[in-house]
C-alpha positions, 0 to 999 in steps of 0.5 A: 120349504126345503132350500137348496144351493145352487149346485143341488138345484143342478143335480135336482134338475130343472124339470123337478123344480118346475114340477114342484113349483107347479104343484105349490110347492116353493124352492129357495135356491142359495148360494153361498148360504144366502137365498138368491132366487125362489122357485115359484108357479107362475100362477103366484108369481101373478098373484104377487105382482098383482097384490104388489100393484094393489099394494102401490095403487093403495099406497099412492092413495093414502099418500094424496089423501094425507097431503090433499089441502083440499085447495084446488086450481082452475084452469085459468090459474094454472094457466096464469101462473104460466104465463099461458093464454087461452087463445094461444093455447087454441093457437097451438092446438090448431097448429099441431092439428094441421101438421098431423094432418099434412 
């Protein structure tokens, strides 16, 4: 993988980039001898947003996992804490009910 500045990706020109990149082949682009950007297919860039949702939904399960207590809350509790009834809950719902209805 042969990285280019930004001025030689210039001179290559676009077309030759995209062609390479659509052949598997990457180009790191730098500027100032820092890469800055890649040029990549858009078939792995899929991939790797796909392997970086995986990666997240993964990590948001072993995160529950370790911080699961295993304590549960029913309905009613939760509702108690708030200070919540079920009749003004129905109450609200019927109300919402007949203002998306008007």
């Amino acid at each position: 993988m042969t990285t280019l500045s930004i001025t030689e990706a210039s001179r290559a020109g676009l077309s030759a980039l995209v062609a390479a990149a659509e052949e598997g082949r990457d180009t790191p682009l730098s500027r100032h001898g820092k890469v800055v950007a890649e040029v990549v297919s858009a078939k792995e860039i899929a991939q790797l947003r796909h392997d970086r949702d995986t990666l997240r939904d993964a990590a948001l399960v072993m995160a529950r996992f370790a911080t699961d207590s295993g304590v549960r809350t029913t309905l009613d509790q939760a509702m108690e804490f708030f200070n919540l009834n079920r009749a003004e809950l129905e109450a609200e719902n019927v109300e919402e009910a007949q203002s998306d209805n008007s």
